[in-house]
NUMARBA-382174 format. One record per residue (C-alpha): x, y, z; residue in one letter. Coordinates in nm, 4 decimals, padded with zeros to 6 digits. Layout:
// residues N
X|Y|Z|A
...
***
This chain:
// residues 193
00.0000|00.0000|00.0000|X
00.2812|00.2483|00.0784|X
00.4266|00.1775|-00.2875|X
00.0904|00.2614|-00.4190|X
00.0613|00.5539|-00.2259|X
00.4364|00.6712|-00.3403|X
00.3369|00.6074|-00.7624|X
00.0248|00.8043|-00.6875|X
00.2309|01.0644|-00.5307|X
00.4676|01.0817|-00.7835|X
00.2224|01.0833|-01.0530|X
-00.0381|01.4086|-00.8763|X
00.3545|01.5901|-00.8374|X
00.3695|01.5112|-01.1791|X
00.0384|01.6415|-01.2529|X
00.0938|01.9548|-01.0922|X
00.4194|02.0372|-01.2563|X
00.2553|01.9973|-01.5939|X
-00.0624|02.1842|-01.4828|X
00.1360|02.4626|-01.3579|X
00.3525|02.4763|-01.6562|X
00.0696|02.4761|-01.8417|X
-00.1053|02.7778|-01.6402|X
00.2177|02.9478|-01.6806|X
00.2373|02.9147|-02.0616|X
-00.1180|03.0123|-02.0602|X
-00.0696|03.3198|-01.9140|X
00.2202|03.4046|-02.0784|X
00.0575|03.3748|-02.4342|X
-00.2561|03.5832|-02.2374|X
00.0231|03.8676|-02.1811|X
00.1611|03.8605|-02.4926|X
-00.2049|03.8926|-02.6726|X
-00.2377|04.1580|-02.4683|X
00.0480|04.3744|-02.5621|X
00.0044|04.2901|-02.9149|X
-00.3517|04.4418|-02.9002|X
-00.2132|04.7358|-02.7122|X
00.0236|04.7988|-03.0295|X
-00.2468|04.7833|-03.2282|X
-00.4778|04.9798|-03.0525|X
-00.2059|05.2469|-02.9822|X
-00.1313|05.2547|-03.3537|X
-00.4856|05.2971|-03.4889|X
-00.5271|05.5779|-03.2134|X
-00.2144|05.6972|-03.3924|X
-00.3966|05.6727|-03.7594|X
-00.5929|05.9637|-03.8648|X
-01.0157|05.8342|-03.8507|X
-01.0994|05.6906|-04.1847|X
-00.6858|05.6066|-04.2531|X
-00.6504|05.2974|-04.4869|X
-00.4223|05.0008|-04.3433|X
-00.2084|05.0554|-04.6420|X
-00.1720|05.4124|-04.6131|X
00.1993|05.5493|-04.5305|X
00.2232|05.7557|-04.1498|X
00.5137|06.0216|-04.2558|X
00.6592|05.8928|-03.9317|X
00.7433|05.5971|-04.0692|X
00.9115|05.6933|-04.3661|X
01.1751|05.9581|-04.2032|X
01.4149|05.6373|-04.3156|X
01.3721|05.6371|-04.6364|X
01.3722|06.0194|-04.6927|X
01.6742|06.0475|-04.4886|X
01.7793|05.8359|-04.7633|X
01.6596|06.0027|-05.0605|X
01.8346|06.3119|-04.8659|X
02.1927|06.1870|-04.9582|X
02.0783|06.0651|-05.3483|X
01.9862|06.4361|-05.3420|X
02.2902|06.5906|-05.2291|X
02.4918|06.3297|-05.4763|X
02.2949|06.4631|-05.7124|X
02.3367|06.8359|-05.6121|X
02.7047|06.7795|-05.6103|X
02.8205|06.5267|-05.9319|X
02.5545|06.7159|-06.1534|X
02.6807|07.0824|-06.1616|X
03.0467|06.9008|-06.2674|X
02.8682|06.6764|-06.5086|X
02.6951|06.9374|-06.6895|X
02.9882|07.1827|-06.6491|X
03.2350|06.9109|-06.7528|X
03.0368|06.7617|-06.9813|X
03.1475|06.4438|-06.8062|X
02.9809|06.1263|-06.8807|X
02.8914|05.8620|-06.6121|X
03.0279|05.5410|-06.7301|X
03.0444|05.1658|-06.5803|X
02.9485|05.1630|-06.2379|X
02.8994|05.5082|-06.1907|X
02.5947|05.4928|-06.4119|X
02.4684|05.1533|-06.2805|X
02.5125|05.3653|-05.9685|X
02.3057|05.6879|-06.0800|X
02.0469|05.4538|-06.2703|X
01.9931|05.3106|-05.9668|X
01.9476|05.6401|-05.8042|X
01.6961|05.7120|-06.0693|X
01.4783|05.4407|-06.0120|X
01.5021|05.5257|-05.6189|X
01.3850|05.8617|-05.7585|X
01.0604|05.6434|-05.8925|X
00.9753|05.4424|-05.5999|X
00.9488|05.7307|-05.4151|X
00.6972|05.8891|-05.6427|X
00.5110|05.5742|-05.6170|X
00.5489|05.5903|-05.2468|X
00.4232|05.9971|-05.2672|X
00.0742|05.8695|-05.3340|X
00.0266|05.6211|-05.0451|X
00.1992|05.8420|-04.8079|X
-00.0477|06.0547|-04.5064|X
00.0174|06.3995|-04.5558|X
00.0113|06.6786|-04.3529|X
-00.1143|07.0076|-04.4426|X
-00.1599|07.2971|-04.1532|X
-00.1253|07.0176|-03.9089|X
-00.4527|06.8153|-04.0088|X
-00.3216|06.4562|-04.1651|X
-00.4690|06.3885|-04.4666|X
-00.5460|06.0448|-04.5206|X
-00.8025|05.9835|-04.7977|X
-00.6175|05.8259|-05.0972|X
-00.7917|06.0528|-05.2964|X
-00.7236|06.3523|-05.1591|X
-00.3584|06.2476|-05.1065|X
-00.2914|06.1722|-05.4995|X
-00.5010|06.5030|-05.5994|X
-00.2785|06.7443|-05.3909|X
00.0287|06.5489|-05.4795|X
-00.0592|06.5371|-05.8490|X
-00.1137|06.9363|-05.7918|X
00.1775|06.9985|-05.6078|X
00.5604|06.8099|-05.7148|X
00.4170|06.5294|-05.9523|X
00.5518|06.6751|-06.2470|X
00.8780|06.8047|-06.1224|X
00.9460|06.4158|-05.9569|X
00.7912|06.2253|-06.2651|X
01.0518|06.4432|-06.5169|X
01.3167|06.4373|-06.2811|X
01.3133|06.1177|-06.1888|X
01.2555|05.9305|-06.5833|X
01.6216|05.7723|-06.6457|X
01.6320|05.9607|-06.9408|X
02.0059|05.8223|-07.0094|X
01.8363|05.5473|-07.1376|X
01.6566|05.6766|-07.4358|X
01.7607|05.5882|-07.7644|X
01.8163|05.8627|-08.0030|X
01.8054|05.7606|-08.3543|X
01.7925|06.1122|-08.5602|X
02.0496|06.3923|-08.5499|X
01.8055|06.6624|-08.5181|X
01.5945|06.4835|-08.2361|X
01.9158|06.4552|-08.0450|X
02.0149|06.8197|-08.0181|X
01.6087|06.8082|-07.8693|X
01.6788|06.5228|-07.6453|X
01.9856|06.6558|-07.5470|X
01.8525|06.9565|-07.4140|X
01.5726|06.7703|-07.1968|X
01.7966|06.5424|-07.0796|X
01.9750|06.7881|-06.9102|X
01.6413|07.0105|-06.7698|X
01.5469|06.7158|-06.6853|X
01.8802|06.6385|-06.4325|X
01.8695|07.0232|-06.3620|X
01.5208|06.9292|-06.2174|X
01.6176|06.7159|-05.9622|X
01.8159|06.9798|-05.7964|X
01.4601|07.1022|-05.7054|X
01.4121|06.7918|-05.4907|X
01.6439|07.0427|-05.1925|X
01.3661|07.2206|-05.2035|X
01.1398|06.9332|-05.0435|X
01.4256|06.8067|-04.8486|X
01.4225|07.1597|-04.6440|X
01.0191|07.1310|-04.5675|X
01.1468|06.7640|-04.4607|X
01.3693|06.8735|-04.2337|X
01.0926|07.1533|-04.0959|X
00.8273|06.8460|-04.0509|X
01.1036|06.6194|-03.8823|X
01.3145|06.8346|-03.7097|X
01.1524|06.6878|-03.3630|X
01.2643|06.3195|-03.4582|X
01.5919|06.3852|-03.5824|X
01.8935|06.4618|-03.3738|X
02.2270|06.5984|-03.5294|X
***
C-alpha cells in the first residue's frame, strides 16, 4: 500500500508540474495577446479616422527620406560638374546613378500612399492624397526622376532636342532640396544631429 501511495504521489507531483507549466504558458501567451492588441490599438489611435491600413504615417518613412536626402545631395554635387564638364557617367557610376533614378521612382510611387500633412490636419483619404500630390511636385518628380540616359536617339536633329531635356530634366532634380528643407521643418523633432 505504501508503494501505491508513493506512484500516486509521484504521478499528482507530476500532474501539478505539468498543470502549472501549463497555467504558466497560458498566461504568458494571455500577456503577450495583450500587448500585441495594445500595439495595435495604440497605432490605430495613432492613424488619422478613416486612414486605410495601407496608407503610409510620414513617421514611418523619415528612413527612407533620410535616404533620398543623400541621393539628393549626390545629385546636387556630381551634376553641376557633369553638366559643367560635360562628363559622362560610365560603368558603375551609371549603374550607380540609374539606380538612383529608379530610387527617384519608388518614391513617387510611395508619394501617393503616403499621409500627408497640411496645416497640421493629416490627410489620409487616398484621394485627396494623390489630388494634392498630383497638384503639387508630380511633375517636377515624374521628369526628374525618368532615367532619361536610357533613351535611344536615332535622328540627329531629335538629339540636339533630347539633349537639351535630358539635361532640364537632371537640372530638375536639384529642385528635390527644395522638399528636403520642408522635410527637415516636418522632422526636425525626430531627428537629432
Amino acid at each position: 500500500q505504501h508503494v501505491r501511495l508513493t506512484v500516486a504521489d509521484s504521478n499528482l507531483t507530476t500532474q501539478r508540474g505539468s498543470l502549472k507549466r501549463m497555467v504558466e504558458k497560458s498566461a504568458t501567451e494571455r500577456s503577450f495577446k495583450l500587448q500585441k492588441n495594445a500595439a495595435r490599438e495604440a497605432e490605430l489611435r495613432e492613424r488619422p479616422s478613416g486612414c486605410q491600413k495601407w496608407m503610409i504615417r510620414p513617421s514611418r518613412r523619415i528612413g527612407w527620406d533620410l535616404f533620398l536626402c543623400g541621393l539628393v545631395c549626390y545629385v546636387a554635387i556630381v551634376l553641376p560638374y557633369r553638366l559643367g564638364f560635360g562628363v559622362v557617367a560610365t560603368g558603375g557610376m551609371k549603374i550607380l546613378e540609374l539606380a538612383m533614378d529608379f530610387c527617384f521612382i519608388a518614391d513617387v510611387v510611395l508619394n501617393f500612399f503616403t499621409i500627408t500633412v497640411v496645416r497640421g490636419e493629416q490627410i489620409s483619404d487616398p484621394r485627396r492624397v494623390a489630388k494634392m500630390y498630383l497638384k503639387s511636385w508630380f511633375v517636377i518628380d515624374l521628369v526628374s526622376s525618368l532615367p532619361l540616359s536610357l533613351v535611344g536617339y536615332k535622328q540627329s536633329g531629335m538629339l540636339s532636342r533630347m539633349a537639351k531635356l535630358l539635361k532640364i530634366s537632371r537640372i530638375l532634380k536639384v529642385f528635390r532640396l527644395l522638399r528636403m528643407s520642408k522635410f527637415f521643418e516636418q522632422h526636425a523633432d525626430e531627428i537629432e544631429m
